[in-house]
C-alpha positions in Angstrom: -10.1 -8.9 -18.1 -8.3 -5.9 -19.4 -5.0 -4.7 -18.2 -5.4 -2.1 -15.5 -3.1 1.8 -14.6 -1.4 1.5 -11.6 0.4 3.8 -9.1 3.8 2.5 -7.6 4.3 4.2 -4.1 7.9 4.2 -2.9 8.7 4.1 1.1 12.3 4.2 2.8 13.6 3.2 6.3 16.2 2.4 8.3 17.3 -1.2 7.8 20.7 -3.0 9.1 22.4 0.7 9.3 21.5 2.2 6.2 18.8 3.4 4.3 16.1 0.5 2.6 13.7 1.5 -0.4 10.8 -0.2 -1.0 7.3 -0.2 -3.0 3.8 -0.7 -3.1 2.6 -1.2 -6.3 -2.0 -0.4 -6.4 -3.7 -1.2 -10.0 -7.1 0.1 -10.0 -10.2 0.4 -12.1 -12.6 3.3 -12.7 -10.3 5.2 -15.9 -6.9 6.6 -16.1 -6.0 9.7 -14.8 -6.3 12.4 -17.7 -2.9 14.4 -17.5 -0.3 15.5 -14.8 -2.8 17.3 -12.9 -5.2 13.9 -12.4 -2.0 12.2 -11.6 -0.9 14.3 -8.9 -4.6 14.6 -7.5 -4.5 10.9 -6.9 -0.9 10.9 -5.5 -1.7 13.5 -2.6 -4.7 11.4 -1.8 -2.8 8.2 -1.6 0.2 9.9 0.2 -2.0 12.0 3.1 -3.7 8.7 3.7 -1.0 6.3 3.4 0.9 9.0 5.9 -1.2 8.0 8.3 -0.6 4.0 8.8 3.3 4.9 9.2 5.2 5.9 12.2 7.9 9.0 11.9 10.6 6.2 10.6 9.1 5.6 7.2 9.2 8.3 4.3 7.3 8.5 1.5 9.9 9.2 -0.9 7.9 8.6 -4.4 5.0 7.5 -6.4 4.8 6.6 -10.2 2.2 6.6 -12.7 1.7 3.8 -15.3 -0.7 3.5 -17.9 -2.4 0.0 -18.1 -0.1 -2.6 -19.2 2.8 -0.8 -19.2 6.3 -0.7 -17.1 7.4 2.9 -18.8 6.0 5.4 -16.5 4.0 8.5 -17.5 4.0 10.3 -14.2 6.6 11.0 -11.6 6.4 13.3 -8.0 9.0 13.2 -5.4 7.7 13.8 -1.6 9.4 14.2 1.7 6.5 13.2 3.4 7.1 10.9 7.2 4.7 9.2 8.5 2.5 10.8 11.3 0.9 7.9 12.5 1.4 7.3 16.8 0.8 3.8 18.3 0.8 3.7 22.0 3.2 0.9 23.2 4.6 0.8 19.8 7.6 -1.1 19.9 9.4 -1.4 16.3 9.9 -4.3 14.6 13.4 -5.6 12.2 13.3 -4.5 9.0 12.4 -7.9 7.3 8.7 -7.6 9.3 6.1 -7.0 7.7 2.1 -5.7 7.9 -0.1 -7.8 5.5 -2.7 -6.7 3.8 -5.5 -9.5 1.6 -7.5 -8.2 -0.7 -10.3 -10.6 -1.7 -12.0 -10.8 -5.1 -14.9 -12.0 -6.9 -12.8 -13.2 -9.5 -11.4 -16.7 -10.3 -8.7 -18.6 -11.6 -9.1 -20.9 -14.8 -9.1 -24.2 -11.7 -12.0 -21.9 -10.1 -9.0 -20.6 -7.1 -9.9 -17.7 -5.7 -8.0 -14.0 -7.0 -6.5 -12.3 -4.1 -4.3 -9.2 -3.8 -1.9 -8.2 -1.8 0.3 -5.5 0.1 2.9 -5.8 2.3 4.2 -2.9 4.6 7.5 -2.2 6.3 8.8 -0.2 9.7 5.7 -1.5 11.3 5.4 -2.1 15.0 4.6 -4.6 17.8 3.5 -4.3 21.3 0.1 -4.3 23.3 0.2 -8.0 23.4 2.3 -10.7 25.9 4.3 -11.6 23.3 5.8 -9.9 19.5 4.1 -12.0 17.1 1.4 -9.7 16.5 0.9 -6.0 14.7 0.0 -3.4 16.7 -3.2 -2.7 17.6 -3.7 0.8 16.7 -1.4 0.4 14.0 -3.3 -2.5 12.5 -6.6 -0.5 12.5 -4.9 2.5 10.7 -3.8 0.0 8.0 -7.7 -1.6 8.2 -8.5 2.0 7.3 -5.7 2.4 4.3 -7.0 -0.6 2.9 -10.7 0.1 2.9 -10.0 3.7 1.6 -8.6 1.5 -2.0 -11.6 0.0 -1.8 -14.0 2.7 -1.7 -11.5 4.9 -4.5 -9.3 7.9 -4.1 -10.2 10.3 -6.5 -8.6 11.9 -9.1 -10.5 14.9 -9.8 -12.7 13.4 -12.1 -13.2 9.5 -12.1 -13.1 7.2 -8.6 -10.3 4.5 -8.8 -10.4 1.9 -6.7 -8.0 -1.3 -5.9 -7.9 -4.1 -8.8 -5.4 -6.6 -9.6 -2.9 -5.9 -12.7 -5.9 -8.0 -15.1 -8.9 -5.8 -13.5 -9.7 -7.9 -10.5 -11.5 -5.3 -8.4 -11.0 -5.5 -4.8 -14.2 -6.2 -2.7 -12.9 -6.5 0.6 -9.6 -6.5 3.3 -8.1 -8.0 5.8 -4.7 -7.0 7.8 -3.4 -10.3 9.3 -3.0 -9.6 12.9 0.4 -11.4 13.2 3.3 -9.8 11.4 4.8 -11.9 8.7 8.4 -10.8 6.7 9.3 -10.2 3.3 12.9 -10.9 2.8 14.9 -8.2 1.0 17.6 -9.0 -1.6 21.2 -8.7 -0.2 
């Protein structure tokens, strides 16, 4: 399978007293955005719905543009732009915790293994349940939402893009593990 563009989305929060960057990273099929103008069209449409599965203590600080198989980007915006997602008996989690997101795929691995993809998220929150093992409800859902959005395509103006590994693996389905996991950062 070919080598697929990808957009890098950069997020920030509050972790052990200071301030923590980190990134999702979404290849996806369905053409490359054309110029600047495609690029930003796509950004806004990640960022306004990617907004929305964050509470006020994440920030969307960035998102880059590569062109398949490439590290050197060819598209930059900087936003300011806090989540404005609300989570009723939201309680927050340590930084190190973690939403997961699986995406399956109908591809397969030379051994016939199954292709997955994934996405982790940060800042997320517990509570709803007897004990702190698991996501929150209503934030889990808005994730669910997030996730099936990449699936479907965000648009840039001209072509549909939706979620694919970095070899063009496109995504076919979700799920949001209801239990939080962690990702550990470096120190």
């Amino acid at each position: 399978m070919p080598a697929t563009p990808s957009l890098k989305v950069v997020k920030a929060f509050t972790f052990q007293g200071s301030i923590k960057a980190y990134s999702n990273r979404y290849h996806f099929n369905g053409g490359t955005p054309a110029d600047n103008t495609h690029w930003t069209t796509l950004a806004d449409a990640v960022v306004a719905a990617e907004k929305a599965m964050h509470e006020g203590g994440v920030e969307i600080t960035d998102v880059w543009g590569y062109a398949a198989g490439s590290d050197v980007p060819v598209f930059h915006k900087t936003y300011t732009q806090f989540g404005t997602g609300s989570f009723a008996s939201a309680a927050g989690t340590q930084g190190f915790s973690a939403a997961l997101v699986r995406y399956s795929t109908t591809a397969r691995t030379s051994k016939n293994h199954p292709i997955y993809l994934f996405n982790y998220y940060h800042g997320v929150a517990t509570g709803g349940f007897s004990d702190n093992d698991h996501l929150n409800a209503a934030q889990k859902t808005a994730i669910e939402t997030y996730a099936a959005a990449w699936i479907s395509g965000f648009s840039d103006g001209t072509n549909t893009l939706v979620r694919a590994g970095p070899n063009g693996a496109t995504a076919t389905s979700r799920f949001v593990d209801p239990y939080l996991t962690h990702r550990d950062f470096p120190r």
